[in-house]
C-alpha positions as CSV (number, residue, x, y, z in Angstrom):
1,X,11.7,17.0,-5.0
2,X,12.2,14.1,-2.4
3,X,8.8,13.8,-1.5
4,X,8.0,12.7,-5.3
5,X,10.3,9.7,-5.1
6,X,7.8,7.4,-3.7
7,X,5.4,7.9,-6.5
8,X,8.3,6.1,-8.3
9,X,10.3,3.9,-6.1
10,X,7.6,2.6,-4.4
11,X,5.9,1.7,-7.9
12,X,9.1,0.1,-8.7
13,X,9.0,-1.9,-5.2
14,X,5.6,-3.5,-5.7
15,X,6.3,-4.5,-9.1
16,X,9.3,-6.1,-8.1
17,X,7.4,-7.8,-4.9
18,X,4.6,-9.2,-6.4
19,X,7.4,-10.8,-9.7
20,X,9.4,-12.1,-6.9
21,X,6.4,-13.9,-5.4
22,X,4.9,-15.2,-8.3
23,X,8.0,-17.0,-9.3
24,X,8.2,-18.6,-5.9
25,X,4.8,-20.3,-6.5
26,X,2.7,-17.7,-4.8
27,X,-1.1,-18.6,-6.6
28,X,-2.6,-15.4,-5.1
29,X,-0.1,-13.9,-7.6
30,X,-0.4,-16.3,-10.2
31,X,-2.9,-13.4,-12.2
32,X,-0.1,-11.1,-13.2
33,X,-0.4,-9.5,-16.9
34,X,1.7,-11.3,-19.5
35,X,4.3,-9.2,-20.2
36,X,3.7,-6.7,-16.6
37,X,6.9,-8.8,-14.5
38,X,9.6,-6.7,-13.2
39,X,11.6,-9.3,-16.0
40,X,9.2,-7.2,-18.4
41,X,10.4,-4.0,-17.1
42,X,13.8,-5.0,-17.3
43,X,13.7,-5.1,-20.8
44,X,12.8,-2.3,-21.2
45,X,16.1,-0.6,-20.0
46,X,17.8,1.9,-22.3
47,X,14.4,2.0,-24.9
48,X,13.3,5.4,-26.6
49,X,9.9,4.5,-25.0
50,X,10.6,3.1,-21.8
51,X,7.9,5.7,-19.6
52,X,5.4,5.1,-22.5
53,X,5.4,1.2,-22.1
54,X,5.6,0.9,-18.1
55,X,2.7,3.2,-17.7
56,X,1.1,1.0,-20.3
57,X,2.2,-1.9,-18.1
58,X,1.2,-0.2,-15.1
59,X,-2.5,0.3,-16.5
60,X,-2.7,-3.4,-16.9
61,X,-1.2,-4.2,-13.4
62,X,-3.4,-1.5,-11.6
63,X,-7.0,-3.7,-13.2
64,X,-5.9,-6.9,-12.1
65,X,-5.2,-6.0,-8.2
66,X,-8.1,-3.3,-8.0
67,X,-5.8,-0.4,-8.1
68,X,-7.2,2.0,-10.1
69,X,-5.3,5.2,-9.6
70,X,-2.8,4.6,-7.2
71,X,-0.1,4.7,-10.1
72,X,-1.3,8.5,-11.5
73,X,1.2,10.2,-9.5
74,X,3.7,7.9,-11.2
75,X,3.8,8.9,-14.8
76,X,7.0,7.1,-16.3
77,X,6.8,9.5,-19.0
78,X,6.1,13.2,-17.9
79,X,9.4,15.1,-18.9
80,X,8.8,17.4,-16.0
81,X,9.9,15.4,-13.3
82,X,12.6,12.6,-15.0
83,X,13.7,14.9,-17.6
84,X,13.5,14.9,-21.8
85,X,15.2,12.2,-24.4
86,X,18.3,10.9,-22.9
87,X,17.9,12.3,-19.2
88,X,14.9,10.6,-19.1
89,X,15.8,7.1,-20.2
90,X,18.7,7.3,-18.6
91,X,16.8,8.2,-15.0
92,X,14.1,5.3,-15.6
93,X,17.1,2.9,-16.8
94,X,18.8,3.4,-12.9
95,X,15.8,3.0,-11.0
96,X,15.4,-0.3,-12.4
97,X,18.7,-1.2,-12.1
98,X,18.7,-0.3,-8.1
99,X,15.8,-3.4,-8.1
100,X,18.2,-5.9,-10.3
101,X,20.6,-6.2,-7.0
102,X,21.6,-9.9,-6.8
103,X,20.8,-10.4,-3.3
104,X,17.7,-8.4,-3.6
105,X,15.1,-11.4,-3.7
106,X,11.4,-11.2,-2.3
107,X,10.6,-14.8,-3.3
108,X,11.5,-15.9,0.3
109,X,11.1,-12.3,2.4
110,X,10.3,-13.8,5.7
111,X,12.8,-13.9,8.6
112,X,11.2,-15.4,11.7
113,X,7.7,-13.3,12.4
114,X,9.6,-10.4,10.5
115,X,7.8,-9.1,7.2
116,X,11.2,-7.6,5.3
117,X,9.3,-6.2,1.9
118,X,6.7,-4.4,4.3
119,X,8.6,-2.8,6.6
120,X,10.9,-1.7,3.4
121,X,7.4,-0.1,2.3
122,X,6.4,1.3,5.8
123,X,10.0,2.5,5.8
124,X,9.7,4.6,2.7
125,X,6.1,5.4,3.4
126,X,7.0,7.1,7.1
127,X,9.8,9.0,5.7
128,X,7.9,10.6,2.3
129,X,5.2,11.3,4.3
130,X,7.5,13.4,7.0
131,X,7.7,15.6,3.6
132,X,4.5,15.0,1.4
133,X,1.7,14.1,3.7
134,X,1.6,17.6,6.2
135,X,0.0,19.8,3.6
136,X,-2.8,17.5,3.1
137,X,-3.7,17.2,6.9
138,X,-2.4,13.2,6.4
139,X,0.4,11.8,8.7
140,X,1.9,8.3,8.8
141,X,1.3,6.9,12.4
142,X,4.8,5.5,14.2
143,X,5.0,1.5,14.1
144,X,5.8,2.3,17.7
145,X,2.6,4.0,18.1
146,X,0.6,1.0,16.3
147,X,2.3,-1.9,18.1
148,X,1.5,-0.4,21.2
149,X,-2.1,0.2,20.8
150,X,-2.4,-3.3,18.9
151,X,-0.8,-4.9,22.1
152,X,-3.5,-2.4,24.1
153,X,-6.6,-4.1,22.7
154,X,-5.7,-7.5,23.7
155,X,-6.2,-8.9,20.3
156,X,-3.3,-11.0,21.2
157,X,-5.5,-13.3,23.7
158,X,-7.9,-13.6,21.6
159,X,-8.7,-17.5,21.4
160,X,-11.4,-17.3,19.0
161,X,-11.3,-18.7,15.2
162,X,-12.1,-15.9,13.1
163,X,-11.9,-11.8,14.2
164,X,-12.4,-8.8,12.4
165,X,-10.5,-5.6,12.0
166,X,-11.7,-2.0,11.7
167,X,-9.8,0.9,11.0
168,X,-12.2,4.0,9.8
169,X,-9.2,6.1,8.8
170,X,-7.0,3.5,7.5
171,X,-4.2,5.8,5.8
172,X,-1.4,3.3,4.5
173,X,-2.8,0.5,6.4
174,X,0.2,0.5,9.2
175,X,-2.5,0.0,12.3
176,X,-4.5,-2.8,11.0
177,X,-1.5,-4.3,10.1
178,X,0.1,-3.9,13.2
179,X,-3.0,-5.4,14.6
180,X,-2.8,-8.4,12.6
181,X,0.5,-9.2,13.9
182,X,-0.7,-9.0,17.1
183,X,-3.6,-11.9,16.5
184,X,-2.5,-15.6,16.8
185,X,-1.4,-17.4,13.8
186,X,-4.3,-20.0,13.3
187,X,-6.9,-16.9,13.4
188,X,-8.6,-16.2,10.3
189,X,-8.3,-12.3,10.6
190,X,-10.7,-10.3,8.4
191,X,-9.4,-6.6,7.5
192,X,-11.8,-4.0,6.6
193,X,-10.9,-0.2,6.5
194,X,-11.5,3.5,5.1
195,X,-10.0,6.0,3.7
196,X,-11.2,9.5,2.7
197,X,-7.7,10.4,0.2
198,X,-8.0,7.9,-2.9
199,X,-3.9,8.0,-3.4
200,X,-3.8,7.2,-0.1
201,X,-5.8,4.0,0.1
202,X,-4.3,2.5,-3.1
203,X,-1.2,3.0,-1.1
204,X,-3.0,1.0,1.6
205,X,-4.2,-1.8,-0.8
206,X,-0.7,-2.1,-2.3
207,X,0.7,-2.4,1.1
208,X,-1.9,-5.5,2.0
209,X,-0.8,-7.0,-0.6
210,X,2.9,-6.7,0.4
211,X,2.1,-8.3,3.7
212,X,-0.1,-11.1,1.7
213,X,-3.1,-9.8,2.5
214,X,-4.7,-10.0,-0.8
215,X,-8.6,-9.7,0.5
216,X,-8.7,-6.8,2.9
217,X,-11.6,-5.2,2.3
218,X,-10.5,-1.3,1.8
219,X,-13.5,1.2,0.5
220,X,-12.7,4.8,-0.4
221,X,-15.1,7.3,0.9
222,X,-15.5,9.7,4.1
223,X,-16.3,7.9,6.8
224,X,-17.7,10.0,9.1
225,X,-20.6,11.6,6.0
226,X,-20.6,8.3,4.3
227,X,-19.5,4.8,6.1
228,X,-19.4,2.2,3.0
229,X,-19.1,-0.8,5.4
230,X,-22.7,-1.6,6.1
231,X,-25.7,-3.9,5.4
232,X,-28.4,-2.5,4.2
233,X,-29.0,0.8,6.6
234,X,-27.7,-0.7,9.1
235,X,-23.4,0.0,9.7
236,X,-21.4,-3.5,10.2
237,X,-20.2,-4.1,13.5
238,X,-16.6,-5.5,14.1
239,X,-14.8,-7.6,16.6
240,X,-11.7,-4.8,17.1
241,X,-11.5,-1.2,15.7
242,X,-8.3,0.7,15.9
243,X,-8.0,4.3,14.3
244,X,-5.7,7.2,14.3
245,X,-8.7,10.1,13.6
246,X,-7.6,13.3,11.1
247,X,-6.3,15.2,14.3
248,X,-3.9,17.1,12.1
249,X,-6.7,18.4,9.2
250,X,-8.2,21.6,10.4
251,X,-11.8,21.4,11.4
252,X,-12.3,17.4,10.6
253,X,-15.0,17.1,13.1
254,X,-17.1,20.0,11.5
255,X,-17.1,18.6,8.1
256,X,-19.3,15.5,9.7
257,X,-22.8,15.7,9.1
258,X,-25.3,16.0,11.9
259,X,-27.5,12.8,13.5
């Protein structure tokens, strides 16, 4: 059903992304697999194996960006969801066509202070997870929503040379990124965040490395019985903390384990 399409166009989108960059000279992106570029995928098109030889693609691209798992909903080659033989081949062959638009070049995405690949990723995330994300307690938080407590906690007078950024239920990543935008550009801006639903924050460390954030610090864990951003015993402290809590998952707070 719809709410299945992101596990593949969004795959699709990041793969294309991070080609796009790499091309344009990008040396954060400079590590891709031989063989793993969207141009790779391409070639693919119309091939008997096609879903056997992304996800084999995929494997390799998910161990060079630290994003183990985020592409197991995505299986280019389960029969269930894109169909047997032909249907199948056919289905994959389209989606990668969509991506070989012309004018559909991520080397150059910026427009002013606008991030066009991540909103188109924030875009599809909001919308999937109108459909996918309420049976699992999860629910994207509005860019309105985000901008607006961003602009709340001032981080936008912030004179300083280097901040940090905490968000203990991170999600997709939209408020600390929303935060970001909010800091001055000659700020070093340090991301940390976690997240308790492991599809859910390799969805978050894909979309930090949209927005060319390739060293936020993201753990996987729950937060409130487990907080993995700490020093010894002692939990790390941060210079801004922004958070939309698990309001929506029934009886969050009682899960937590006493003092």
């Amino acid at each position: 059903d719809a709410s299945q399409y992101k596990d593949y166009v969004l795959v699709i989108l990041f793969v294309k992304y991070i080609s796009d960059r790499a091309k344009s000279g990008d040396p954060d992106l400079e590590e891709i697999p031989e063989g793993c570029t969207f141009d790779d995928f391409v070639k693919l098109k119309n091939k008997d194996n096609i879903g056997e030889e992304i996800n084999k693609k995929l494997e390799k691209l998910a161990a060079t960006f630290a994003l183990d798992n985020v592409f197991v909903n995505a299986d280019f080659n389960n029969e269930d969801k894109l169909g047997k033989g032909k249907d199948k081949v056919d289905t994959i062959t389209s989606l990668i066509e969509v991506f070989q638009t012309g004018n559909l070049d991520f080397s150059t995405n910026r427009a002013g202070d606008d991030d066009l690949i991540g909103d188109a990723y924030e875009y599809l995330m909001r919308n999937f997870a109108s459909q996918s994300g309420k049976s699992k307690g999860q629910f994207y938080t509005p860019a309105e929503v985000s901008r607006l407590m961003a602009k709340i906690i001032g981080i936008n007078k912030d004179s300083r040379k280097s901040i940090t950024i905490y968000d203990p239920a991170c999600g997709s990543g939209s408020l600390l990124l929303r935060a970001l935008n909010e800091t001055a550009r000659d700020i070093v801006v340090g991301i940390y965040g976690q997240e308790k639903d492991l599809a859910t924050i390799n969805m978050a460390r894909m979309n930090m490395i949209l927005h060319g954030m390739y060293y936020a610090d993201l753990k996987h864990g729950d937060t409130l019985n487990s907080p993995l951003h700490k020093t010894g015993f002692t939990l790390d402290t941060f210079d801004y903390i922004v958070a939309n809590p698990p309001f929506s998952l029934k009886k969050w707070m009682k899960s937590a384990l006493p003092n």
